[in-house]
N, C-alpha and C positions, 0 to 999 in steps of 0.2 A: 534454580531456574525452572520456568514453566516448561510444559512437552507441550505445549500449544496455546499460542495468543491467538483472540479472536478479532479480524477484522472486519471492515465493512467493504465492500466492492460496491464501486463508482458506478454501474450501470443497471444493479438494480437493489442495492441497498441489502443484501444477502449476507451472511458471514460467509468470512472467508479463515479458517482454522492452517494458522501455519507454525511450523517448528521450528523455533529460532535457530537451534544449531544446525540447518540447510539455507539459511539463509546467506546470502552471496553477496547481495548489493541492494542499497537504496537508494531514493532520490526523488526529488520532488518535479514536478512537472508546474509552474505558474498557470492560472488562468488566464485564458484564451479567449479574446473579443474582438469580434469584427460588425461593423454597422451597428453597434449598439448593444449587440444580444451575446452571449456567453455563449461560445463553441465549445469552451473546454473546460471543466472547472476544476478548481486548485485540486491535486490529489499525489498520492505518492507511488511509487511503483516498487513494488518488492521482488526480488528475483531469487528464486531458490537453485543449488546447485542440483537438484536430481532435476531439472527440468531445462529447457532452452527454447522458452517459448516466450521471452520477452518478461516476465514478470509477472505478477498480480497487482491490477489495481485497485488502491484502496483510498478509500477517506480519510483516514488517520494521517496527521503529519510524522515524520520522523521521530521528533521530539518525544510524539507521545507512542511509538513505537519502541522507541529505548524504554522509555517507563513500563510500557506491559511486560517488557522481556525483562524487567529489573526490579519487577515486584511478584 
């Protein structure tokens, strides 16, 4: 196992370097539209256990978050 997959964050496209074995919980958030225009767009949330700030969000789906942790 890696000591740090690197992610993308939702608000400004930065990495985001997290260590799998603090990680807690994940989960996707669906995109967000109202009148047309995207309020929210598709992203996942990662929540580590040294922290309780709601998670990091990122670009990456789930899917491919198993895969960085499992290559």
């Amino acid at each position: 196992m890696k000591n740090f997959i690197k992610l993308t964050s939702i608000h400004d496209q930065s990495p985001v370097f997290i260590d799998p074995l603090l990680i807690g919980h994940l989960y996707e958030i669906p995109i967000k539209m109202s009148y047309g225009s995207v309020d929210v767009v598709r992203h996942t949330v990662v929540g580590t256990t040294t922290h309780n700030n709601g998670g990091f969000k990122v670009l990456e789906s789930i899917d491919k978050i198993l895969l960085l942790i499992n290559n």
